[in-house]
C-alpha positions in Angstrom: 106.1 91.2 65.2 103.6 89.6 67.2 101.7 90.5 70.0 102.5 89.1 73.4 100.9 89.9 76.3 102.3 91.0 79.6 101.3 88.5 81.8 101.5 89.4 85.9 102.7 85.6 87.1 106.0 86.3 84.7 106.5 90.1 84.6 104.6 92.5 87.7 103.4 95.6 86.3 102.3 98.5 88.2 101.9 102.6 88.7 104.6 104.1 90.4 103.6 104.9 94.3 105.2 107.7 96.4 106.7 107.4 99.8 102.5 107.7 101.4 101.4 104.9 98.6 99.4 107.4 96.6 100.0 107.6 92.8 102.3 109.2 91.1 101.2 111.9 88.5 102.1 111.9 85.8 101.5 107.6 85.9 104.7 105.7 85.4 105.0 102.0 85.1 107.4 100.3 87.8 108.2 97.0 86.5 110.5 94.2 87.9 111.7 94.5 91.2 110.3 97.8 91.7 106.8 96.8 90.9 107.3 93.6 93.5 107.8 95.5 96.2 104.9 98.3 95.7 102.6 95.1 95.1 103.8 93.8 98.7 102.9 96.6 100.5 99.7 97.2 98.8 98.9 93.7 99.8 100.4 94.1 103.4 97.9 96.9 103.7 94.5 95.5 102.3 92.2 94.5 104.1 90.0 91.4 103.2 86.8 92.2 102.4 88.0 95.7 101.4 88.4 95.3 97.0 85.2 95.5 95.5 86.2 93.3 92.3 87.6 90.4 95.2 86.0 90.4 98.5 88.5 87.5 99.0 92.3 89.4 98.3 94.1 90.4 101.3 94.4 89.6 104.9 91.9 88.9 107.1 92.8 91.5 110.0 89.4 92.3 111.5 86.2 90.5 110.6 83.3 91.3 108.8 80.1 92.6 110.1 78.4 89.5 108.4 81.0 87.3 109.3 81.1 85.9 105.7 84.4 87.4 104.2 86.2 86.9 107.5 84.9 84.9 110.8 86.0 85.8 114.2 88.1 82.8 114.2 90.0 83.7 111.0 90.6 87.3 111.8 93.7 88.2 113.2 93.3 90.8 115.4 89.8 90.6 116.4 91.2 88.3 119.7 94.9 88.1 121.6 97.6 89.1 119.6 99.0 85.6 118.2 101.9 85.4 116.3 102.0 82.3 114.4 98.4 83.3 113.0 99.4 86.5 111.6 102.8 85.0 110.0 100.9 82.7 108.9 98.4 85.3 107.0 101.2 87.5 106.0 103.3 84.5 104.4 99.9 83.3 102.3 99.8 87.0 101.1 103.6 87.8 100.5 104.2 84.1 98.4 101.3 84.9 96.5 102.8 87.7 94.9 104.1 87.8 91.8 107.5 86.9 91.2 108.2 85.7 94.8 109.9 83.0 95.4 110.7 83.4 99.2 110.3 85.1 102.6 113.9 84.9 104.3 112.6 88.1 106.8 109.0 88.7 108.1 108.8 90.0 111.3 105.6 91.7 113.2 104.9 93.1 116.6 101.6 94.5 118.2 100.6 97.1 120.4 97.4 96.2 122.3 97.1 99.8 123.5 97.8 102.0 120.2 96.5 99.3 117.7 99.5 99.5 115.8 100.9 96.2 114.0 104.3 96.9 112.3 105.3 94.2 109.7 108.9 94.3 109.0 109.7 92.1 105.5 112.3 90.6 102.9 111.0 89.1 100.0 112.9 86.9 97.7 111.9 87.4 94.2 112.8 86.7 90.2 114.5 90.1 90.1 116.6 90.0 93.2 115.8 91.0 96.9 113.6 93.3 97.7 114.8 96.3 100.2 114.1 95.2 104.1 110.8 97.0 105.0 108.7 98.1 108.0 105.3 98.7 107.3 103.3 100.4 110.4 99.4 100.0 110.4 97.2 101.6 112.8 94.3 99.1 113.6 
């Protein structure tokens, strides 16, 4: 039998997250569906700048000190709260994924007061639907 390798554009592999995000121990593989949807919020919650092996992966939510990574202009919440910037952000993120296909849900809302920015999401994918989610971020 020949080798084949598992490749992440055709089959998402990934550890098994609890209900905080943390890793499960023993490690377990989540695959399909399951996988999908821990890869979406793990990318919903990075931010860019933030992953040592890609300065470049994830949302560009505040910017960086050098202004390199992100600039003032491309962070999203370094400036009023604007909508269409931040779907815009979160639907570059979310499509990027793995084995989705489409976004029929994404909502978000912000707090100026208690920093919070809650992302609500359904993401279409080769596996089915994933769950609806809120994901609640204190910035």
């Amino acid at each position: 039998m020949a080798f084949v390798p598992n490749l992440l554009s055709t089959d998402p592999l990934c550890f098994k997250r609890d209900a905080n995000g943390d890793l499960q121990f023993p490690l377990e593989l989540a695959s399909g569906l399951e996988a999908v949807a821990i890869l979406l919020r793990e990318r919903i919650r990075l931010f860019r700048g933030e992953w040592f092996l890609s300065v470049l992966a994830g949302i560009p939510y505040l910017p960086s000190d050098d202004g390199t990574t992100v600039t003032e202009t491309e962070a999203i919440l370094a400036q009023p709260f604007d909508p269409v910037k931040v779907r815009a952000a979160l639907l570059t993120e979310i499509l990027s994924t793995p084995a989705v296909v489409d976004v029929p849900v994404l909502r978000m809302s912000f707090d100026g007061p208690t920093r919070v920015l809650s992302t609500t999401w359904v993401a279409k994918t080769q596996f089915g639907d994933t769950p609806i989610e809120t994901l609640t971020q204190e910035i």
